[in-house]
Backbone as numpy.savetxt, mean C-alpha at the origin, in Angstrom:
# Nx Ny Nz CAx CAy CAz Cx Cy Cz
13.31 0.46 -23.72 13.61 1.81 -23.22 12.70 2.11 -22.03
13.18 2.59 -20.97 12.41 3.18 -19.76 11.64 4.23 -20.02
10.38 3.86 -19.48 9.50 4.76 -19.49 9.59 5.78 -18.59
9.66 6.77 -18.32 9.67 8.07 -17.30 8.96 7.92 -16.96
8.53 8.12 -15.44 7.31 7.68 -14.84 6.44 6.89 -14.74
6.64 6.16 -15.07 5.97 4.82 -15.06 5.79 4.03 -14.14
4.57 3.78 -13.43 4.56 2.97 -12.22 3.57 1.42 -12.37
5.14 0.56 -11.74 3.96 -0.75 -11.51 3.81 -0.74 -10.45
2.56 -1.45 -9.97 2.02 -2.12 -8.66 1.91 -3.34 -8.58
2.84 -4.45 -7.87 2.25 -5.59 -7.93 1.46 -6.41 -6.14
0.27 -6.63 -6.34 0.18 -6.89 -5.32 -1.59 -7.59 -5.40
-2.78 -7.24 -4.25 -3.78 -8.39 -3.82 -4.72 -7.32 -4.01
-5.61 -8.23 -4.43 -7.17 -7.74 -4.65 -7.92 -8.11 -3.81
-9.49 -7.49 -3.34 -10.11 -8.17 -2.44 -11.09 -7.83 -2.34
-12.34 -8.44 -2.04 -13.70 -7.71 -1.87 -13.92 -7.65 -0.38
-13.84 -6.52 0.28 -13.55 -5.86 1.15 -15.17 -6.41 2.36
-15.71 -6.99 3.21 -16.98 -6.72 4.45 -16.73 -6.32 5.35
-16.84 -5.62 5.37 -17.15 -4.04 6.85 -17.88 -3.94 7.34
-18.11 -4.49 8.58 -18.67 -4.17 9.78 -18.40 -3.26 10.36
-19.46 -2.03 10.83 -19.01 -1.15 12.17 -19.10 -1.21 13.15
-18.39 -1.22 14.26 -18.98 -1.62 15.92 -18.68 -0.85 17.02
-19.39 -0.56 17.39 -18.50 0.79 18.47 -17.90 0.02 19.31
-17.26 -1.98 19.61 -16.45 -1.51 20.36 -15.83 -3.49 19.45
-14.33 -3.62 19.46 -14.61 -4.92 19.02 -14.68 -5.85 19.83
-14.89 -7.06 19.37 -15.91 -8.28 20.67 -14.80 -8.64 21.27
-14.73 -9.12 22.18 -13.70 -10.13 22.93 -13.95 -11.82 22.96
-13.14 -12.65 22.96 -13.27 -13.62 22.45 -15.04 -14.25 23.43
-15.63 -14.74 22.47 -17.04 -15.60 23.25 -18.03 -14.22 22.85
-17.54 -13.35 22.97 -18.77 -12.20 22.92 -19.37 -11.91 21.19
-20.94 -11.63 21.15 -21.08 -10.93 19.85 -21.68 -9.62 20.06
-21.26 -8.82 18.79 -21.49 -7.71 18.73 -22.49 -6.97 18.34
-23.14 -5.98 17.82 -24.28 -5.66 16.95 -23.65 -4.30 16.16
-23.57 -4.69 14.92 -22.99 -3.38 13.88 -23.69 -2.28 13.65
-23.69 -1.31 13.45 -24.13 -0.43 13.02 -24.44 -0.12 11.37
-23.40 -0.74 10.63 -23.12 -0.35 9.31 -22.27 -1.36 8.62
-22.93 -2.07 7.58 -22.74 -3.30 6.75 -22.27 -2.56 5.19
-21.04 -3.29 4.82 -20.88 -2.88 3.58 -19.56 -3.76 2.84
-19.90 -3.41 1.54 -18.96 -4.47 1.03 -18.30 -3.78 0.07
-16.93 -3.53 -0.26 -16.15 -2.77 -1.13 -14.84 -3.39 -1.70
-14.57 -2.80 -2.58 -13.38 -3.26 -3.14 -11.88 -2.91 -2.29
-11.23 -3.88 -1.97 -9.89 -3.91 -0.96 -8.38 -4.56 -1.69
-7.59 -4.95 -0.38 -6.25 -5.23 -0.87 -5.79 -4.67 -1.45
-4.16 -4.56 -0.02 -3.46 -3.20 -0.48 -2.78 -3.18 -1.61
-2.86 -4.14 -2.56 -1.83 -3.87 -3.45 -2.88 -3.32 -4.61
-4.60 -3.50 -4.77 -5.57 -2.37 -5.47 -5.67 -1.62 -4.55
-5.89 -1.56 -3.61 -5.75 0.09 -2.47 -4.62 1.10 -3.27
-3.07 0.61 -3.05 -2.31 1.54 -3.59 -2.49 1.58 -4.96
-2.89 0.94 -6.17 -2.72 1.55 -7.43 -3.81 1.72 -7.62
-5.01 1.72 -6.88 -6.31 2.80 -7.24 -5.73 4.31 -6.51
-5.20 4.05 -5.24 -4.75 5.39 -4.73 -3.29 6.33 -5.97
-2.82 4.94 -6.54 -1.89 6.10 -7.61 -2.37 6.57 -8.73
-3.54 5.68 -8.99 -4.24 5.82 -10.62 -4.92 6.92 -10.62
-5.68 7.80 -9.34 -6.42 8.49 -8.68 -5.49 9.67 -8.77
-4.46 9.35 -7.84 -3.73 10.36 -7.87 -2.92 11.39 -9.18
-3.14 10.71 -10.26 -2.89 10.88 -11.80 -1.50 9.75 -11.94
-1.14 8.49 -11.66 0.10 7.95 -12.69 -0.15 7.25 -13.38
1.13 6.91 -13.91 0.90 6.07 -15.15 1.09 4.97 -14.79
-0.02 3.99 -14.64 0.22 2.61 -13.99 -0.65 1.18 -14.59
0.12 0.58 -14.21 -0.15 -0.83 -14.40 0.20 -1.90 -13.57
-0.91 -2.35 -13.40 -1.13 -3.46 -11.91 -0.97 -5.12 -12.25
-0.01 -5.52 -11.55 0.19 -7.13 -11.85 -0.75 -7.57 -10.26
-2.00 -8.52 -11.01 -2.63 -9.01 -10.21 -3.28 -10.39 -10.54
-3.83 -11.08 -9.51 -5.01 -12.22 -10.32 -6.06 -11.85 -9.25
-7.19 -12.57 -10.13 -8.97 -12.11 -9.33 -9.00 -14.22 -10.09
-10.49 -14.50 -9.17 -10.86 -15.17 -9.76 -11.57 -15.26 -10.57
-12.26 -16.31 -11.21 -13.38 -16.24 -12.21 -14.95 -16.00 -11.81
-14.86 -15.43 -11.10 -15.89 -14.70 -10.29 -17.05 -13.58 -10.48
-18.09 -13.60 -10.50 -18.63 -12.08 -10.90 -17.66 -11.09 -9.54
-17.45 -10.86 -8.83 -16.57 -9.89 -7.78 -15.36 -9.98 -9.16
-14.37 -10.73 -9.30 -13.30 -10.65 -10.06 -13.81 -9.48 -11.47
-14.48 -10.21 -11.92 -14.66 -8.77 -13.27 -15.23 -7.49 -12.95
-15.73 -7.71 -12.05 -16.18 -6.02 -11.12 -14.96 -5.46 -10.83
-14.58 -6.31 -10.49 -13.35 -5.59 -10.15 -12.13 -4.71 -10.97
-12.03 -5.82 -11.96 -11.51 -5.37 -13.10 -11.88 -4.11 -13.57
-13.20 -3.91 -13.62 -14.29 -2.68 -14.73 -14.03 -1.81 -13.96
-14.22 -1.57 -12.34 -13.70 -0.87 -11.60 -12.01 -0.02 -11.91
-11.29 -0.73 -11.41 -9.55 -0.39 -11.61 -9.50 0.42 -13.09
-10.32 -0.15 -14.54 -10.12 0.67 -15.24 -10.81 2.26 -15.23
-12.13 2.08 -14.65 -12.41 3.16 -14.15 -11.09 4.42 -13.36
-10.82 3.58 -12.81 -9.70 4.40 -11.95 -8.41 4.70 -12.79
-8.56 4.83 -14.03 -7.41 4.92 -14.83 -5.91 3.84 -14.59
-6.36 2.54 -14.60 -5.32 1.52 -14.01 -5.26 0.84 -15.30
-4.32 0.18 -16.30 -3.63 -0.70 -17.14 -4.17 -1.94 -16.38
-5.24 -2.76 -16.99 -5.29 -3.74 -15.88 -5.01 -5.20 -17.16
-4.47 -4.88 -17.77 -3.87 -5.96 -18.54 -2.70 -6.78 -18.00
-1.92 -6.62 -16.97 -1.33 -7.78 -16.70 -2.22 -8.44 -15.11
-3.30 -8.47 -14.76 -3.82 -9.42 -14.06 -4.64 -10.22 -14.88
-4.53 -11.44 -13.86 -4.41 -13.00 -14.72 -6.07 -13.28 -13.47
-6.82 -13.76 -14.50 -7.85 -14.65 -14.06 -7.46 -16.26 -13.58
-8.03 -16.08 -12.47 -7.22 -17.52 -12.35 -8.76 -18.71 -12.08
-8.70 -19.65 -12.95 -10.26 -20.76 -12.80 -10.05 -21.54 -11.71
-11.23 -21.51 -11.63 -12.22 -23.06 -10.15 -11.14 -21.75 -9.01
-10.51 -20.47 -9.08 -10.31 -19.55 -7.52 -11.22 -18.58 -7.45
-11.80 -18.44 -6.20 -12.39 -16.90 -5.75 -11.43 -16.09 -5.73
-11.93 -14.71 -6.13 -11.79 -13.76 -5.82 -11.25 -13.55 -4.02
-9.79 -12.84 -3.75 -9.82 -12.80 -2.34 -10.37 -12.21 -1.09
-11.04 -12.50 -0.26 -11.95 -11.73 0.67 -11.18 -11.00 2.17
-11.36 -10.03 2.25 -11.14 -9.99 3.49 -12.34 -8.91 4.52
-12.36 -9.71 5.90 -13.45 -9.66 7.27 -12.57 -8.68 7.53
-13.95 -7.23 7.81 -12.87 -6.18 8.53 -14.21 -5.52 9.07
-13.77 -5.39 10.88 -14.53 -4.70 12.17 -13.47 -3.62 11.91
-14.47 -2.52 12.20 -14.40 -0.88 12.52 -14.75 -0.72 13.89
-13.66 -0.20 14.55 -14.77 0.36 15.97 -14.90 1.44 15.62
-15.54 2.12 16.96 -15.98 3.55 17.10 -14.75 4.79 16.90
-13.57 4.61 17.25 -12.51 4.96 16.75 -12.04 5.35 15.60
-12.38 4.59 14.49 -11.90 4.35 13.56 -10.83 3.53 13.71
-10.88 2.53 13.95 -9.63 1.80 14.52 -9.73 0.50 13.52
-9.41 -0.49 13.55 -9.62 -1.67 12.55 -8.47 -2.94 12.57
-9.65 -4.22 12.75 -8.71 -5.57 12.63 -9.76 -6.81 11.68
-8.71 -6.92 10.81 -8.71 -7.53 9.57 -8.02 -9.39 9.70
-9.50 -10.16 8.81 -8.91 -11.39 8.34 -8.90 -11.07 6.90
-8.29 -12.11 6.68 -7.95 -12.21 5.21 -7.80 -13.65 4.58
-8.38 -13.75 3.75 -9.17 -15.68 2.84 -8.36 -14.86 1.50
-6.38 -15.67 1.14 -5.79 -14.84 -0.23 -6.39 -15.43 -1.42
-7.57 -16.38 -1.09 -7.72 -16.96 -2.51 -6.79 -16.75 -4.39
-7.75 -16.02 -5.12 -6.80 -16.49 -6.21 -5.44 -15.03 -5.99
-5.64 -14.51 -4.90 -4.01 -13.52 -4.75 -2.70 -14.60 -4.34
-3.02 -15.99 -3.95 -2.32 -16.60 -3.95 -1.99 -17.75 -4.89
-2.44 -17.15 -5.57 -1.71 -17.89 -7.35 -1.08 -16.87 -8.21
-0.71 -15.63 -7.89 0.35 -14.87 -8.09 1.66 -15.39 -8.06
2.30 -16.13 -8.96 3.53 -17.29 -8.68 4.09 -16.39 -9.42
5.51 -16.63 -9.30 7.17 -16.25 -9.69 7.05 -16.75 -11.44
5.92 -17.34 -12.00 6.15 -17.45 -13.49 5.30 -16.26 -14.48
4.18 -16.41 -13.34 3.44 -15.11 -13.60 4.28 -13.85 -13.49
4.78 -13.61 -12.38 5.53 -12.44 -12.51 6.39 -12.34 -13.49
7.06 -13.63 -13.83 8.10 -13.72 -15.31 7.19 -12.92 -16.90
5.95 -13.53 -16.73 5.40 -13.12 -17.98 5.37 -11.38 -17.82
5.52 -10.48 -16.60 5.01 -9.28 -16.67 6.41 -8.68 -16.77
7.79 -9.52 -17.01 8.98 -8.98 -16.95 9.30 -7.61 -18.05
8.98 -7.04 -19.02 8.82 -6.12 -19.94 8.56 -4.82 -19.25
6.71 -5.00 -18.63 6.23 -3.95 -17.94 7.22 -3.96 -16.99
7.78 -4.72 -15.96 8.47 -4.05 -14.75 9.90 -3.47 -15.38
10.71 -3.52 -15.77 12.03 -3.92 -16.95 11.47 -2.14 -17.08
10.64 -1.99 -17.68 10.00 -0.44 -18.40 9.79 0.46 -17.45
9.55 0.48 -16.48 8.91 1.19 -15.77 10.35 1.96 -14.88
9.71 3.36 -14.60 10.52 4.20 -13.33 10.67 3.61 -11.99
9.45 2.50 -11.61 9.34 2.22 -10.47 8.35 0.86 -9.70
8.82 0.32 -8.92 7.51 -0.89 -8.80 7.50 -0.80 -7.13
6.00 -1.23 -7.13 5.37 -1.15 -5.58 4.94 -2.01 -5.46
4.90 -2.97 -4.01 4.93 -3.78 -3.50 4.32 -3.62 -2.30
3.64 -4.95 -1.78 2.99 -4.78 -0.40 3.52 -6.65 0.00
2.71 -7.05 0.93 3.41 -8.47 1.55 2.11 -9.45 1.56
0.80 -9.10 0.40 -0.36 -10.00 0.66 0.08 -10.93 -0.63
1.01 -11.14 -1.20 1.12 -11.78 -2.60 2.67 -12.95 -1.75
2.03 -13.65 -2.46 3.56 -14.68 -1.99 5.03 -14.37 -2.20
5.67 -14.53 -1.19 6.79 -13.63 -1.09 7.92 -14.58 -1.85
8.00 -15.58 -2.61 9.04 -15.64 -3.62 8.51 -15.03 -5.00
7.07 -14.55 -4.94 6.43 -13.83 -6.09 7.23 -12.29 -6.26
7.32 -11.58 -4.84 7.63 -10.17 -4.17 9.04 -10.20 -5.19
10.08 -11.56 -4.39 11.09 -11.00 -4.60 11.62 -11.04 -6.37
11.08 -12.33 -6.75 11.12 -12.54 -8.08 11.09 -10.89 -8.63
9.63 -9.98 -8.62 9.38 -8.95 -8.90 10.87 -7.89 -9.04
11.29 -7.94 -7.35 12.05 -7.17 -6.80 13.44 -7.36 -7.82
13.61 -8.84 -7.93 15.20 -9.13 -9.31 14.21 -8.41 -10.26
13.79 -8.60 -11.25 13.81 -7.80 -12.11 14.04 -6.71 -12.00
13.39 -5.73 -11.28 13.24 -4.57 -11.11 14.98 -4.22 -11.02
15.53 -4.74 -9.99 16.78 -4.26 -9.60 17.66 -4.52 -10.88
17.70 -5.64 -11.89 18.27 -5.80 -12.79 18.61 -4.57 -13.79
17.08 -4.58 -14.26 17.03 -3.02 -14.79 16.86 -1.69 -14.37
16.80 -1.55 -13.06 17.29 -0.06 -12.58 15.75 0.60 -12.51
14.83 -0.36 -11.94 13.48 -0.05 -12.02 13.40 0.41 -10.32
13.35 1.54 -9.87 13.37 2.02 -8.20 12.30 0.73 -7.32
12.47 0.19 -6.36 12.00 -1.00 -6.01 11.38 -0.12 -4.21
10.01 -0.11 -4.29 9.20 0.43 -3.12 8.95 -0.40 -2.60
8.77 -0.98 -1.33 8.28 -1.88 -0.92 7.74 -1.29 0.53
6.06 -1.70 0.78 5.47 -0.94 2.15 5.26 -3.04 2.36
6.08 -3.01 3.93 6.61 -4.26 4.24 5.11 -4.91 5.10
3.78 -4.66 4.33 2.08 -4.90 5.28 1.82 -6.38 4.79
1.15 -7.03 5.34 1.25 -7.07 6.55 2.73 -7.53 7.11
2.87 -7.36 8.61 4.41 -7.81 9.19 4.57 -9.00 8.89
5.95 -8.85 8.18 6.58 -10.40 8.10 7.91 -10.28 8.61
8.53 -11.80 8.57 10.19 -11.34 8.68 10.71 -11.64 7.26
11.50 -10.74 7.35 11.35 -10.87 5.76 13.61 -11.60 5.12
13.54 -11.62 3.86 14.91 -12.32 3.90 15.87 -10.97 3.56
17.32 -11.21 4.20 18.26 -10.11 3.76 18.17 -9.71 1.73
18.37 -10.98 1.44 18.36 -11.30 0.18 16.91 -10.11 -0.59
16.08 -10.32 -0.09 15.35 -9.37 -0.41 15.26 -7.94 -0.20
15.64 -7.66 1.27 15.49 -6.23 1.56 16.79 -5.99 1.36
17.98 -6.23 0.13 18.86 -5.49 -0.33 18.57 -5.63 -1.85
17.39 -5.91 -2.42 17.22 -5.30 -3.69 16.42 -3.93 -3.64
15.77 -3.45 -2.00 14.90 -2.93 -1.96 15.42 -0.95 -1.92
14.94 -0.70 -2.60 15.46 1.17 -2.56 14.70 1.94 -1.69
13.77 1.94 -1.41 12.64 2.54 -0.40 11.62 1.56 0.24
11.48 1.50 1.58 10.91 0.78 2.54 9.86 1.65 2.99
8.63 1.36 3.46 7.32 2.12 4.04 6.59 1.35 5.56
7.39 0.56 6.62 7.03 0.17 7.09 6.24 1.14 8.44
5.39 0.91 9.09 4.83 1.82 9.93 5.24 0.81 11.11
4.49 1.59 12.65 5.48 1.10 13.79 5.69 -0.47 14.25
4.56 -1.25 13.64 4.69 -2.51 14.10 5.84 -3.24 12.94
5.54 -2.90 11.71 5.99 -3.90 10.94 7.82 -3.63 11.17
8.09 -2.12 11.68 9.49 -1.73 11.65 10.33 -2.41 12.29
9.64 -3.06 13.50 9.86 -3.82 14.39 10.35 -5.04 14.25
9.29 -5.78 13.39 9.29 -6.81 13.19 10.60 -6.93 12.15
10.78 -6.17 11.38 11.95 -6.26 10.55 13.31 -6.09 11.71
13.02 -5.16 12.47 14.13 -4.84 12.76 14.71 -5.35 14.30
13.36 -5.57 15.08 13.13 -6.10 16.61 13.84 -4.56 17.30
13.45 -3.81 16.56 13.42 -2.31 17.37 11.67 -1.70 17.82
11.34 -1.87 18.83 10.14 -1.26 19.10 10.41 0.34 19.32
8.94 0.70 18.02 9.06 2.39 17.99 8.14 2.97 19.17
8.51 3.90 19.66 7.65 4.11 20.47 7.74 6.03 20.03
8.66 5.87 20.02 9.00 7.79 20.02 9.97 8.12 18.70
10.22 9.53 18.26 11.75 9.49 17.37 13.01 8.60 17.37
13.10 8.86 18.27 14.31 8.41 18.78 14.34 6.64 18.41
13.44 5.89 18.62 13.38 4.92 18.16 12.81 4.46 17.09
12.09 5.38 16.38 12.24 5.57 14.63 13.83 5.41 14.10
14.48 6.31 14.74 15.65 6.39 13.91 16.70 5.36 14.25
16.62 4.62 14.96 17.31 3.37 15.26 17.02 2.18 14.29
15.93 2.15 14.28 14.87 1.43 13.15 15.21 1.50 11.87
15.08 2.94 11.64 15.56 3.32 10.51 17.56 2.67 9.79
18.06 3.07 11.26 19.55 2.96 10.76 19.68 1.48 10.49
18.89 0.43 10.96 19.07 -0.94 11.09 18.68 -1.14 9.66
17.58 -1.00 8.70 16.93 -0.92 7.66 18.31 -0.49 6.76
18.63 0.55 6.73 19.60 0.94 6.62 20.80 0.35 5.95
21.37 -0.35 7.32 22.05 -1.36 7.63 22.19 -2.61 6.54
20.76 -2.52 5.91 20.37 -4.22 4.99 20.28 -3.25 3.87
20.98 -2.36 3.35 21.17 -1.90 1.70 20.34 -0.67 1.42
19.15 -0.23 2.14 17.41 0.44 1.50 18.37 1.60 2.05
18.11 2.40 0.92 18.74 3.74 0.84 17.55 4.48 1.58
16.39 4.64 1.27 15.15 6.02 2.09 14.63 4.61 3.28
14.09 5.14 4.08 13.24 4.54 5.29 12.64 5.13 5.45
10.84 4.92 5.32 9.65 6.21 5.73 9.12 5.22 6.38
8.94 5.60 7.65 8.36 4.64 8.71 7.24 5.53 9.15
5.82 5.17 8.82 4.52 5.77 9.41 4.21 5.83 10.64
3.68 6.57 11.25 3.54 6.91 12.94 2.49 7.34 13.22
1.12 7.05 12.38 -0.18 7.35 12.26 -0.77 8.91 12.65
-0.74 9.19 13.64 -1.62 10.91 13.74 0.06 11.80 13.94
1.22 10.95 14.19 2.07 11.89 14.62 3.09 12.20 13.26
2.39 11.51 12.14 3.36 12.27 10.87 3.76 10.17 10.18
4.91 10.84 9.33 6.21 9.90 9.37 7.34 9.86 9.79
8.66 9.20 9.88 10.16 9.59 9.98 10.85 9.34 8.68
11.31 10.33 8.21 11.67 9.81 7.31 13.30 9.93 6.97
13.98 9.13 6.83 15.59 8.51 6.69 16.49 8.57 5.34
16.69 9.22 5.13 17.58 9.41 3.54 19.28 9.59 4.02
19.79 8.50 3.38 21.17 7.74 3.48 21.78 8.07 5.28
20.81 7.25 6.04 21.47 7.94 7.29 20.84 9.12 8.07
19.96 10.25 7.35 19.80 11.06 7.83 18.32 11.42 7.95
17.76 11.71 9.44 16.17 11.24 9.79 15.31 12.35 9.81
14.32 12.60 10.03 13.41 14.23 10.29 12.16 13.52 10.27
11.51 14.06 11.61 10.04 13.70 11.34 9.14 14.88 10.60
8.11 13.98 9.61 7.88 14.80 9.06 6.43 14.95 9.30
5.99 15.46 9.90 4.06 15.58 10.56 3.40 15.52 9.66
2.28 15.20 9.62 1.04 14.70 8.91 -0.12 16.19 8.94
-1.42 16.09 8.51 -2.49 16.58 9.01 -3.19 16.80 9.87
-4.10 17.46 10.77 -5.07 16.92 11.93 -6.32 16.57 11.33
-7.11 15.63 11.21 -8.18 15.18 10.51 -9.50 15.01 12.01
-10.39 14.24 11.76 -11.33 13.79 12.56 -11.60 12.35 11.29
-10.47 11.33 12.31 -10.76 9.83 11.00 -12.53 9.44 11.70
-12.65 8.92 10.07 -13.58 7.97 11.04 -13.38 6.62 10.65
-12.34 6.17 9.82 -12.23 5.09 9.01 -10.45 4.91 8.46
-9.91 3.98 9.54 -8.28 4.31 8.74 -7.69 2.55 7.97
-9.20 2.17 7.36 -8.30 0.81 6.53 -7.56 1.27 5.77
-7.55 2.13 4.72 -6.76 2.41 3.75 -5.55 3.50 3.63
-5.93 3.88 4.81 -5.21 5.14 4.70 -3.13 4.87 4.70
-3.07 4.19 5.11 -1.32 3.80 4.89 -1.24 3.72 2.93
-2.18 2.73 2.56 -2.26 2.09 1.42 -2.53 3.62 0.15
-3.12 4.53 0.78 -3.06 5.62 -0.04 -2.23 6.86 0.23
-1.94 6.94 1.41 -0.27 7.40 1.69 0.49 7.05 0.46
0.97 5.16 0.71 1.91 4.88 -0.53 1.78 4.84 -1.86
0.80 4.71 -2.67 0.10 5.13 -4.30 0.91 6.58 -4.36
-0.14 7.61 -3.35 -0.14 9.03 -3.52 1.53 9.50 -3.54
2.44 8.98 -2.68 3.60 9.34 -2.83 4.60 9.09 -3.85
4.36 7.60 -4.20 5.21 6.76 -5.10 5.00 7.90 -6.09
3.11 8.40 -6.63 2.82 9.02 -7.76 3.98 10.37 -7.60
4.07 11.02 -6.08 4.62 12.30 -6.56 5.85 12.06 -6.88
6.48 11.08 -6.31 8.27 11.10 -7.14 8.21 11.04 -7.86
7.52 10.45 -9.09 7.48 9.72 -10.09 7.35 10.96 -10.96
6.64 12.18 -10.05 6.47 13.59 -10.94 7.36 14.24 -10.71
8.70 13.83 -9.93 10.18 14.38 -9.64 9.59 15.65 -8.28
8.61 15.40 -7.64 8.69 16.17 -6.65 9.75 16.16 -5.67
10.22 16.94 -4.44 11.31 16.84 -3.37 10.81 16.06 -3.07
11.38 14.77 -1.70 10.67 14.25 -1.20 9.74 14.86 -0.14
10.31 16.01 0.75 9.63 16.54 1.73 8.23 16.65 0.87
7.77 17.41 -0.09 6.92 17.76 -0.78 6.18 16.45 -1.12
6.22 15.19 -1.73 5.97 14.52 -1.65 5.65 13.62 -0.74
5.87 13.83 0.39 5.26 13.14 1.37 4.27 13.96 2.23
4.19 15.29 1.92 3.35 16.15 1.87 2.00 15.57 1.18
2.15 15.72 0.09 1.24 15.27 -0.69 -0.04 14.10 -0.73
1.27 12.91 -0.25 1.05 11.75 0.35 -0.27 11.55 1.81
0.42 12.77 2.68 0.02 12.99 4.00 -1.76 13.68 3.59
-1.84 14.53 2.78 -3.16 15.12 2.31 -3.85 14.31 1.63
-3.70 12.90 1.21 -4.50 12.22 0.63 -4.98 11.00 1.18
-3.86 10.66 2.54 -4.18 9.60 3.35 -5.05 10.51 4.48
-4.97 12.03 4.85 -5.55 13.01 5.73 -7.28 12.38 5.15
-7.28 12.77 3.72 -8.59 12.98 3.35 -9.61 10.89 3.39
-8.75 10.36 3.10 -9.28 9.17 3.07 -9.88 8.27 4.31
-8.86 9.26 5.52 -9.21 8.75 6.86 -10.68 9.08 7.21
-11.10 10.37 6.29 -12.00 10.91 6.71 -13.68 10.28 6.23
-13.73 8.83 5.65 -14.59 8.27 4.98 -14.49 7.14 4.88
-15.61 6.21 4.80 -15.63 5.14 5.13 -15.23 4.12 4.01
-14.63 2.47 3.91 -14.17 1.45 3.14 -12.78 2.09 2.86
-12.57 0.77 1.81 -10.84 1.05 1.38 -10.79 2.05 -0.05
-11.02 1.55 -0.82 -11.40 1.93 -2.29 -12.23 3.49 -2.22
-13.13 3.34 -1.71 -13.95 4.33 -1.98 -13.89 5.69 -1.28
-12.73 5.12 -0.29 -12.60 6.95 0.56 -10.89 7.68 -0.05
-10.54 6.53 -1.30 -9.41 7.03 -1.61 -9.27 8.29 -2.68
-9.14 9.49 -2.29 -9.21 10.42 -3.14 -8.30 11.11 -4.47
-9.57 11.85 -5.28 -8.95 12.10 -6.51 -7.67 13.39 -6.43
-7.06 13.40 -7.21 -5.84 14.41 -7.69 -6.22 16.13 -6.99
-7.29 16.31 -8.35 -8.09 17.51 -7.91 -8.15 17.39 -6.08
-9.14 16.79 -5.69 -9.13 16.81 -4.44 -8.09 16.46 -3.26
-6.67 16.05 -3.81 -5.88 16.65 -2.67 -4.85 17.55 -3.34
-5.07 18.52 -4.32 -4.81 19.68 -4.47 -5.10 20.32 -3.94
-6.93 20.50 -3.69 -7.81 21.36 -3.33 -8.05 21.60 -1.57
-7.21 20.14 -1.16 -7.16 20.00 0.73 -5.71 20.94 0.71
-4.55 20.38 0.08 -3.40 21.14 -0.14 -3.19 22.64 -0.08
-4.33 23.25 -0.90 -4.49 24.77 -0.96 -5.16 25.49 0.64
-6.08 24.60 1.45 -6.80 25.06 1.99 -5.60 25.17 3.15
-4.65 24.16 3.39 -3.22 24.42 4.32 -2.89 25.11 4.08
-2.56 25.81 3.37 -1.53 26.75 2.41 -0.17 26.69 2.94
C-alpha cells in the first residue's frame, strides 16, 4: 500500500573541501584561500538532508564507503531525520569526495572522485524496490550511474510512484528515460544540454520547456538562479521569481530548492506555493557557507516566509 507522502531520494554522498578564493586560478596559476573547510556534500544527501530538514518523510538509497567519513556520515543524515537504512556500505571503496573553489562571488566549480557512489548498481536499486514501490514520490540527481537512475525510474513508474528528476550534473540523457520522468528540474545549462536550446531569457525557457515536454515530463521547472524559475505545467509557462538575498555561497542552493519543494507537494501544497517555499529555503542557504550545513530547517523557512509576507 502507498504511503502518502512519502519521499525517496536516490542519489551521491560526499565529503565536501572548500576552498575560498576571491578569484579562481587560470590554468598554470596558484591561488591563496582564504577559508578551508570540509563538509558533508552530494546532491543526492544535499537534497534529502534539504527534505529531511524541511520536515518529510524520507528515505535515502545510497552507498558510503567503509570509511570513518562514511559512518559520519551516516550518524549525520540520521540526525537530519533521514531513514538511512537503505544505503549500502560498500568494502576496500572510499567514501566519495568532491574539490570545490568558491570565489568572491559566491560563484563555484567543482571536481568530483564518485568513489563508492559508483557502486550504486541496478541490483542494489532492485533490493530497495518495496521502499520506492511505497512511496508518493522519488528524487533523483545524475551523480549515481545512470542505468542505476533509470532502473529506479521503472520501478517508480510501474507503481505510480511521481518520478522527480533535477537532470545535475549535464548529461545527455536517453528518451527511454526522460519518458518515465513526471517532473524535470533542470537549470539553464543542463536545459540545454537536454534540449540544445540555449536559455538566455523567457522566451527561451519556454522553448526548452516545450521540447522537455515533447519527451513525455508533464511539469518543467527550469532554474534561472537570481531571476526566479520557469515553470511549465502541460504546455503552459510563468516565470516564477525567487528572493533578493546577498549569496555568499551557492553550492547547494539548487540541491535545496529541490528537497524543499519535492517536501511541499508531498504536503499537497499548489505548486506556485511550493515553489515559493522552495525559493525561501534555497534564498536562505545561499546565504552561508558549505553544502550541508547552510541547508535550512522548516521553522526557519517559515520564519524567512513570514518576514515576506
Amino acid at each position: 500500500m502507498k504511503t502518502k507522502g512519502k519521499l525517496v531520494v536516490l542519489g551521491s554522498i560526499n565529503a565536501d573541501h572548500i576552498l575560498n578564493l576571491e578569484h579562481f586560478p587560470t590554468p598554470g596559476e596558484t591561488v591563496t584561500g582564504q577559508e578551508y573547510q570540509v563538509a558533508f556534500g552530494g546532491k543526492g544527501a544535499n537534497q534529502a538532508v534539504a527534505a529531511g530538514r524541511s520536515g518529510a518523510d524520507i528515505a535515502f538509497i545510497a552507498c558510503v564507503g567503509d570509511d570513518d567519513t562514511g559512518s559520519r556520515v551516516c550518524k549525520q543524515l540520521i540526525s537530519d531525520k533521514i531513514d538511512t537504512s537503505p544505503i549500502s556500505t560498500i568494502k576496500d571503496a572510499a567514501t566519495g569526495v568532491a574539490l570545490i573553489f568558491v570565489n568572491a562571488a559566491g560563484e563555484n566549480v567543482i571536481g568530483i572522485h564518485a568513489g563508492a557512489n559508483g557502486a550504486l548498481t541496478p541490483a542494489l536499486v532492485a533490493q530497495q524496490h518495496q521502499k520506492i514501490a511505497e512511496a508518493s514520490a522519488l528524487l533523483m540527481q545524475l551523480e549515481s550511474p545512470l542505468e542505476s537512475v533509470l532502473a529506479a525510474a521503472k520501478i517508480a513508474h510501474q507503481n505510480q510512484t511521481k518520478v522527480v528528476l533535477n537532470p545535475a550534473p549535464a548529461y545527455a540523457l536517453s528518451d527511454e528515460l526522460l519518458a518515465l520522468v513526471d517532473m524535470i528540474t533542470p537549470n539553464e545549462t543542463e536545459a540545454e544540454k537536454l534540449t540544445g536550446v540555449r536559455v538566455e531569457n523567457d522566451d527561451d525557457a519556454a522553448v526548452a520547456a516545450q521540447a522537455l515536454h515533447a519527451k513525455g515530463i508533464e511539469t518543467v521547472i527550469i532554474t534561472l538562479g537570481s531571476r526566479g524559475v520557469w515553470l511549465s505545467e502541460n504546455g503552459k509557462g510563468q516565470r516564477v521569481p525567487g528572493f533578493k538575498v546577498k549569496a555568499v555561497d551557492t553550492i547547494a542552493a539548487g540541491d535545496t530548492f529541490n528537497g524543499a519543494l519535492v517536501t511541499a507537494l508531498l504536503e499537497d501544497k499548489p505548486m506556485n506555493e511550493a515553489i515559493r517555499f522552495a525559493h525561501a529555503a534555497a534564498a536562505i542557504a545561499v546565504t552561508r557557507k558549505g553544502a550541508q550545513p547552510s541547508v535550512p530547517w522548516r521553522h526557519e523557512i517559515d520564519e524567512f516566509l513570514q518576514q515576506q509576507g
